[in-house]
C-alpha positions in Angstrom: 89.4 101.9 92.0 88.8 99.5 94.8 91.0 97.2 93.9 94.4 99.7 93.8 92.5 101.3 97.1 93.4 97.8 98.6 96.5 97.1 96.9 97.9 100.6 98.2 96.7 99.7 101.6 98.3 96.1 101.8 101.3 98.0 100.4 101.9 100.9 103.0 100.9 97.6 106.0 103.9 95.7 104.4 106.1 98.6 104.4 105.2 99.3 108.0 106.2 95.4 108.5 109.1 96.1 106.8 110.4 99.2 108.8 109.4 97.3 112.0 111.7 94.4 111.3 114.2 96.7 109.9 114.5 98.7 113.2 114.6 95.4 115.1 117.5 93.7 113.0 121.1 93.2 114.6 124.1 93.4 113.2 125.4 90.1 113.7 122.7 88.9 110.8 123.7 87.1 108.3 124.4 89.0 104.9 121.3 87.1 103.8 118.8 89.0 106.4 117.9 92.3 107.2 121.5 93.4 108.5 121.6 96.5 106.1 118.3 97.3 105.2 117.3 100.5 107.1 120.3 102.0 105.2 119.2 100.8 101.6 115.9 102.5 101.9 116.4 106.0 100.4 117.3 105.3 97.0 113.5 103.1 96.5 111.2 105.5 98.8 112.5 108.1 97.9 110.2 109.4 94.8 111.1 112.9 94.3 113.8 111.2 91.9 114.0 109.1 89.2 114.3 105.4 90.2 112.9 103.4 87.3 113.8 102.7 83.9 112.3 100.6 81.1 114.1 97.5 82.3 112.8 97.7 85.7 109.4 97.8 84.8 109.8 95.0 82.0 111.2 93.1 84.5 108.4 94.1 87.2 105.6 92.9 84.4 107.4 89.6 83.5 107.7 88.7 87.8 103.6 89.5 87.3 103.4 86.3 85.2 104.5 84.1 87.5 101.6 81.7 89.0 102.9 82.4 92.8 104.4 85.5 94.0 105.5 85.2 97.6 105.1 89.2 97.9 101.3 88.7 96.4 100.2 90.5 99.6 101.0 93.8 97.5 99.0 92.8 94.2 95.7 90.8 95.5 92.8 91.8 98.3 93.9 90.6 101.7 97.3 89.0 100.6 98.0 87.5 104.0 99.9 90.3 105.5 101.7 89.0 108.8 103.3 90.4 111.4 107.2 91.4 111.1 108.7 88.2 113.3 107.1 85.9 110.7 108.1 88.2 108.0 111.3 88.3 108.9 111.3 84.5 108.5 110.5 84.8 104.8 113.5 87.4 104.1 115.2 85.2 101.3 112.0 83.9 99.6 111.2 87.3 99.2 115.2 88.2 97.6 115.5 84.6 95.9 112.1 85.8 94.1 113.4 89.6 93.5 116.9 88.1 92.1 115.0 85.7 89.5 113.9 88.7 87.7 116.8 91.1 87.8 116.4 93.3 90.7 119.6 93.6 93.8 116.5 92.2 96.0 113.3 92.6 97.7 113.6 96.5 98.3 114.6 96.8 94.9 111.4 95.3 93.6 109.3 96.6 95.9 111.0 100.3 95.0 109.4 99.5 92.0 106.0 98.3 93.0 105.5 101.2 95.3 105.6 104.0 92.8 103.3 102.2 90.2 101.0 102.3 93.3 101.1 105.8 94.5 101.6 106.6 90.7 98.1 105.2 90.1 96.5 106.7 92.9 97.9 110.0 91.4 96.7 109.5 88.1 93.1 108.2 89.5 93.1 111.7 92.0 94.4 113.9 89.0 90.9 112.6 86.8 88.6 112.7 89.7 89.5 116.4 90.2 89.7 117.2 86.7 85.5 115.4 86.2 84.5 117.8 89.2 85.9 121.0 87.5 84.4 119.9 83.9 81.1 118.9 86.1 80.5 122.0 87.7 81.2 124.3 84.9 79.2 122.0 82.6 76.7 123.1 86.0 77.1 126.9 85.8 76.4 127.3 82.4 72.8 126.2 83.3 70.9 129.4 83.1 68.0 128.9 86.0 70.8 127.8 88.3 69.8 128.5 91.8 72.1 131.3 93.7 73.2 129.3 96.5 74.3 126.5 93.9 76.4 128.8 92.0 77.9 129.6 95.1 78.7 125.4 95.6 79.9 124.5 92.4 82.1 127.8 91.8 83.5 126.9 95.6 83.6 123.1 94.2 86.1 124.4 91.0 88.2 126.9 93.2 89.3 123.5 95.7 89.8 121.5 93.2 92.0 123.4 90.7 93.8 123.8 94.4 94.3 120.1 94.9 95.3 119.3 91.5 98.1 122.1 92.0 99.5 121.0 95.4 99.2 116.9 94.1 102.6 117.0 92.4 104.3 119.5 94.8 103.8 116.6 97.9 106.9 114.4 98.9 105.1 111.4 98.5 104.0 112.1 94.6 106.0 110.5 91.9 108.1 112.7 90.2 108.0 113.3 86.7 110.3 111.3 85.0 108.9 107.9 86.4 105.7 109.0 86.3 105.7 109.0 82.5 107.4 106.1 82.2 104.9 104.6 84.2 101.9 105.8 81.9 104.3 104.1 78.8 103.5 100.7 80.8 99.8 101.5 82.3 98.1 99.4 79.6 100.4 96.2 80.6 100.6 96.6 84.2 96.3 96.7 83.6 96.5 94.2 82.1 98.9 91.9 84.1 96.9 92.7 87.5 94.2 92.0 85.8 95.6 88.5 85.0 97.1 88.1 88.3 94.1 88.7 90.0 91.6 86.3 87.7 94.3 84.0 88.3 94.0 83.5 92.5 
């Protein structure tokens, strides 16, 4: 859990990067830069609709084999996140290495990264609330169960069935169709941050 806890950090810093040096382009950029970015944004933040497919995340598990990822900030424990002038510098790395695998460029990819990450965080919050409602009825069915602990562990069910409800209703949560297609892939994207990560 620590290790996507970090991985979702590093990811929300480099989209914070990202909007900065978005907000601070100019139009007389190159095609090559950040010229149109803060306009191509919706589609891959946007999660209450569908956005991957089965290509997309074959082609996000093959980029995961290569030994050096220049966006590796988003899949290992303090990647090197830098501030947005120097990231701005590393614009094209960052397509060139998005284009080798398919996607239009780095937004693109990172689209894709970004909802494995808050789908995982999902998942990860949807079992730790469903082990404290199993835990405290496994709790109340204890018969010399003290009064004011009954009081705890019913309280303890009531606000967790509540968070489990409002999880998918939130802007931020994946919506439904990706999510599953995420869980299709959970195994191999295990797996291959597993991999990456033994491998630095």
């Amino acid at each position: 859990m620590e290790r996507r806890m970090n991985g979702f950090s590093s990811f929300l810093l480099f989209l914070g990067c990202m909007a900065a040096i978005g907000c601070t382009s100019k139009p007389t950029r190159p095609s090559g830069s950040l010229s149109s970015l803060p306009m191509r944004t919706n589609a891959a933040t946007d999660y209450s609709k569908p956005y991957l497919t089965d290509e997309k995340m074959q082609q996000f598990l093959a980029s995961m084999k290569e030994e050096h990822n220049p966006l590796e900030l988003m899949f290992k424990q303090g990647g090197g996140m830098q501030d947005p002038s120097t990231m701005t510098s590393r614009i094209d790395e960052f397509n060139s290495f998005a284009h080798k695998y398919g996607f239009r460029d780095y937004q693109d990819y990172t689209g894709v990264w970004g909802r494995i990450t808050v789908a995982e965080m999902q998942i990860w919050g949807t079992k730790t609330f469903e082990d404290m409602i199993s835990g405290a009825q496994e709790e109340l069915k204890k018969p010399d169960l003290a009064p004011e602990m009954r009081k705890v562990y019913e309280d303890q069910i009531t606000t967790s069935q509540k968070s489990l409800e409002g999880m998918g209703k939130k802007s931020s949560s994946v919506n439904a169709a990706d999510m599953e297609l995420i869980k299709k892939y959970m195994n191999q994207i295990d797996a291959a941050e597993k991999k990456y990560q033994a491998a630095k």
